[in-house]
Structures are given as C-alpha cells and as structure tokens.
C-alpha distance (Angstrom), angle and dihedral (degrees) to the residues before:
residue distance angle dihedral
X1 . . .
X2 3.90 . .
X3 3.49 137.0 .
X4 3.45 122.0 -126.1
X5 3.59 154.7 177.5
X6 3.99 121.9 -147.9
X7 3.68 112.2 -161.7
X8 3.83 113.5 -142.3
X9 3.20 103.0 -111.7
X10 3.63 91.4 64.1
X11 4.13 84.5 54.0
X12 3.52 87.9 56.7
X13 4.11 100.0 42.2
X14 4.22 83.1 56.9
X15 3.97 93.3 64.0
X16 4.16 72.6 65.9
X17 3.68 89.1 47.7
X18 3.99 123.6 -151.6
X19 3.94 124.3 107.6
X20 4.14 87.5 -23.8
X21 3.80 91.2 56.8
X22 4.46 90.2 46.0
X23 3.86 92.3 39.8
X24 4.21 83.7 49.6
X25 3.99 95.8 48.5
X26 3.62 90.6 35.1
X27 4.07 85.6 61.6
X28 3.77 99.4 44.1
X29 4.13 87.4 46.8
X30 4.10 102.3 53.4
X31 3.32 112.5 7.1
X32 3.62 154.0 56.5
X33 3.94 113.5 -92.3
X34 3.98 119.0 -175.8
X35 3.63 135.3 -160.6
X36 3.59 137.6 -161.2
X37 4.13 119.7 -154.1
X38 3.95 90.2 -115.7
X39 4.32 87.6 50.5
X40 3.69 87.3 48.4
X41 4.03 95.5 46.3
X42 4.01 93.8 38.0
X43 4.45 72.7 57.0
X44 3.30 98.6 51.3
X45 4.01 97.6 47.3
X46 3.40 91.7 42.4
X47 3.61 104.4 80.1
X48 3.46 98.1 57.3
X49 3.52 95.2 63.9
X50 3.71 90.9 58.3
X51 3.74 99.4 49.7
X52 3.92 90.4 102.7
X53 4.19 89.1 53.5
X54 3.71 101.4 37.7
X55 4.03 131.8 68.3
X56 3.40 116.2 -115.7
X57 3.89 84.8 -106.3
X58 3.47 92.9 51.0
X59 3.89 91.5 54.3
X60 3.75 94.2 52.4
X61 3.75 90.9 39.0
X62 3.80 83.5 63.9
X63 3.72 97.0 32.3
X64 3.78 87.3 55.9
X65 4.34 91.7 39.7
X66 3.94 84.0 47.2
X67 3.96 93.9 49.4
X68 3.80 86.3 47.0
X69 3.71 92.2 52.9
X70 3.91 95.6 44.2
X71 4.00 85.9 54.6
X72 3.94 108.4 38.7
X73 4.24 87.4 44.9
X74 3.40 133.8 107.4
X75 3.82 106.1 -126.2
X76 3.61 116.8 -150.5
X77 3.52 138.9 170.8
X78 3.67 113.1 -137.5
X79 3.89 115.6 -140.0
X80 3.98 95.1 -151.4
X81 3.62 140.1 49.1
X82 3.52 106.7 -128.5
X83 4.34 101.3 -156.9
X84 4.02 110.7 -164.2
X85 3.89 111.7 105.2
X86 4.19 120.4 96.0
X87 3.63 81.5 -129.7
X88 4.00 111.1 54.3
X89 3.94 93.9 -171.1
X90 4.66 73.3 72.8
X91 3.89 93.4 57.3
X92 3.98 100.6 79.9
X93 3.55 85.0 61.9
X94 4.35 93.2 50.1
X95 4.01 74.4 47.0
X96 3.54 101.2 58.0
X97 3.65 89.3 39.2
X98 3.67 91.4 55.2
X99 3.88 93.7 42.2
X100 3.80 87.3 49.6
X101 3.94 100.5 46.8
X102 4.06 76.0 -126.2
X103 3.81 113.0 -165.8
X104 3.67 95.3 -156.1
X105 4.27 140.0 22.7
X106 3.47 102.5 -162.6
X107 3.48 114.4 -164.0
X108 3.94 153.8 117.7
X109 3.74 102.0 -115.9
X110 3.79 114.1 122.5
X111 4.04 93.1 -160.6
X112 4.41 83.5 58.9
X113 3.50 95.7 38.6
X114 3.92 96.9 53.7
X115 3.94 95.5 59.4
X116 3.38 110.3 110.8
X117 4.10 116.7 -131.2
X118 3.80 84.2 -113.4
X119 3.77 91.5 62.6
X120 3.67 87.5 42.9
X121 3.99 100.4 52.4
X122 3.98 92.7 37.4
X123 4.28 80.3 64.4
X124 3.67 89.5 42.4
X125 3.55 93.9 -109.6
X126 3.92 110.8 143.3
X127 3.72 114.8 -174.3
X128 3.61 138.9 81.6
X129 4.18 120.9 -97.2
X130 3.97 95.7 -141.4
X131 3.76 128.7 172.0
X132 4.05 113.7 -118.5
X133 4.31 80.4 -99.6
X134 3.68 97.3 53.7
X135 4.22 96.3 45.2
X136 3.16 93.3 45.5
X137 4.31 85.4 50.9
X138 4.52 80.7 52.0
X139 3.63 98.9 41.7
C-alpha cells in the first residue's frame, strides 16, 4: 500500500474521467491518500470557478469525488514548508509529501512535474511527481 498525494487538479480532470478519474479511484481503493487543510480548501474553492466549463454532472461528479477524497484521507498537518516549485501556491503539496514520506504526487502540473528527483531529495522530499498515466503504470 502507498502513500500518496493527489494534487487537485487531478481531482478536478476525473469529473472528465479517463486515466485522471482511474489513477483517482485507484488511490482511494489501495492505498494511503493524505491531505493537508490548504489541499482540502484549494478543493473546496475550486469548483466554483469551473461552474461556467463543467456540466452540471461534471460538477457534482467532482463535488461528490472531492467529498470522497476529503473523507477517506489522511489529514495531516505538515510541520515545514518545503520551498522548491516556480509556482509557490505548488509547495504545500511538496510539503505534505515530505511530511508524509509520500511515495507518489500525482498530478498534472507542469511546474511539479519538471523537478528533477535531485531537487526533490536535496529538500528531503522522497517520492516520485507522476502524472495520473505514469502512477497508475507504478502502482
């Protein structure tokens, strides 16, 4: 069983379904998935934003996906600030993953998945940044 962190854009992307939707029920099913309280508010907001782009099936799709999430998650409240992504808004999830001793960040975002492992490991951050394809190609 793995631990992992599932940014929310990858949430979102399942509403859409394809390899986001499998990579997110493939989390919630086997493994261990953890949350921080800024992952689970940058969630919560982030629907309402969309509600000109998505369906209204989409939206509950992910409403109900999100609310599945925010209850089946570990919550944890990391005790560092890991800094390291181009975008800082991106570093409470290297955080969490850090706190967490995460094996995976799955996720969408170019700025996360262009740090090397180098970059990662010199900030003490151990697990892999993977697109929903790639983890669910590991896991």
């Amino acid at each position: 069983m793995a631990k992992i962190v599932i940014d929310a854009n990858v949430i979102v992307s399942a509403a859409f379904e394809g390899k986001p939707l499998e990579a997110v029920v493939r989390a919630l099913e086997g493994h261990e998935v953890y949350l921080s309280e800024p992952v689970a508010q940058e969630l919560l907001g982030v629907l309402s934003g969309l509600s000109k782009k998505l369906s209204e099936d989409q939206i509950s799709f992910a409403r109900e996906k999100i609310q599945q999430l925010l209850t089946l998650a570990k919550h944890v409240s990391p005790a560092g600030h890991v800094v390291l992504s181009r975008d800082p808004k991106d570093d409470h999830y290297l955080s969490l993953c850090k706190e967490t001793g995460a094996e995976f960040l799955v996720t969408g975002d170019k700025d996360l998945l262009s740090i090397s492992e180098e970059r990662l490991k010199a900030k003490g951050v151990s697990c892999k940044v993977v697109s929903p394809q790639e983890f669910l190609e590991h896991v």
